[in-house]
C-alpha positions in Angstrom: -55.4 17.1 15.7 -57.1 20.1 13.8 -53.6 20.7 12.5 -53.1 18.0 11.4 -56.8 18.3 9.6 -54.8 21.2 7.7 -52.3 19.1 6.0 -49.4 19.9 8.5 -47.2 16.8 9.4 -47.1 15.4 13.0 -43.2 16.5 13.0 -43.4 20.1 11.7 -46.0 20.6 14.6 -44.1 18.4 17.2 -41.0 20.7 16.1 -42.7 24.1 16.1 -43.9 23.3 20.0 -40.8 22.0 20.7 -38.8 25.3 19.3 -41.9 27.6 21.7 -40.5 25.7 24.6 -42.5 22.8 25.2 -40.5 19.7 26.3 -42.7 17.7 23.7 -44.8 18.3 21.4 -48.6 16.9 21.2 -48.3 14.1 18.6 -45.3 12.5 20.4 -47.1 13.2 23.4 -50.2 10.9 22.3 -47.7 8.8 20.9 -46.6 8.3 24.7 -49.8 8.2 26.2 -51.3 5.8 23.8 -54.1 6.6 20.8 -55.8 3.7 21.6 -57.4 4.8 25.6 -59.2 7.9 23.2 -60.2 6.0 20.2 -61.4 3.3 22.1 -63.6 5.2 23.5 -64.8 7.3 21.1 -65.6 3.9 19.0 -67.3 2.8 22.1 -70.0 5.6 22.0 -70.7 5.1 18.6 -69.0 9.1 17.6 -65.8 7.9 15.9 -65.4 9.0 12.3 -61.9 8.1 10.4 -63.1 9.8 7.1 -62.8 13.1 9.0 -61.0 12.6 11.8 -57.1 11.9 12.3 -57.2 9.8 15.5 -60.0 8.2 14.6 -58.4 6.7 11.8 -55.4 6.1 13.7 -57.2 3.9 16.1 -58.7 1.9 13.1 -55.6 1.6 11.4 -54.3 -0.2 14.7 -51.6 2.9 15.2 -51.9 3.0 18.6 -48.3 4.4 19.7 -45.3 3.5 21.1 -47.4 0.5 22.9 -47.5 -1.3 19.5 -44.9 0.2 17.7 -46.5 2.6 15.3 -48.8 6.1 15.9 -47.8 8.8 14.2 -44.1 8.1 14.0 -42.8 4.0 14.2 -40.7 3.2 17.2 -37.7 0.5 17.0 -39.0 -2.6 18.5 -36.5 -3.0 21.2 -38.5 -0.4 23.1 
């Protein structure tokens, strides 16, 4: 996420980790997993902030992953 704080896209970081060897990279990863377990949360204690941060605002935007459709890429709806 602090990347993504830098103005770096979720693909050019995704692809960079990819290229170092890992088999995905951390946005498609949260993609996966679902945004919404960790903002959730976060909005539960009262600590979520989507001025400043990117999966805060994610979560209040309703991009929760591929569970809904949309994170930080949008995923056909046939899956």
């Amino acid at each position: 996420a602090e990347l993504a704080n830098t103005g770096l896209l979720p693909h050019q970081v995704d692809a960079a980790s990819e290229a170092y060897g890992m088999r995905m990279g951390p946005f498609r990863m949260n993609d996966l997993v679902g945004l919404d377990l960790f903002g959730r949360e976060r909005a539960k204690a009262g600590v979520a902030n989507p001025e400043k941060f990117v999966f805060d605002a994610m979560f209040a935007a309703q991009r929760f992953g591929q569970k809904n459709g949309k994170g930080f890429y949008k995923y056909d709806e046939k899956l």
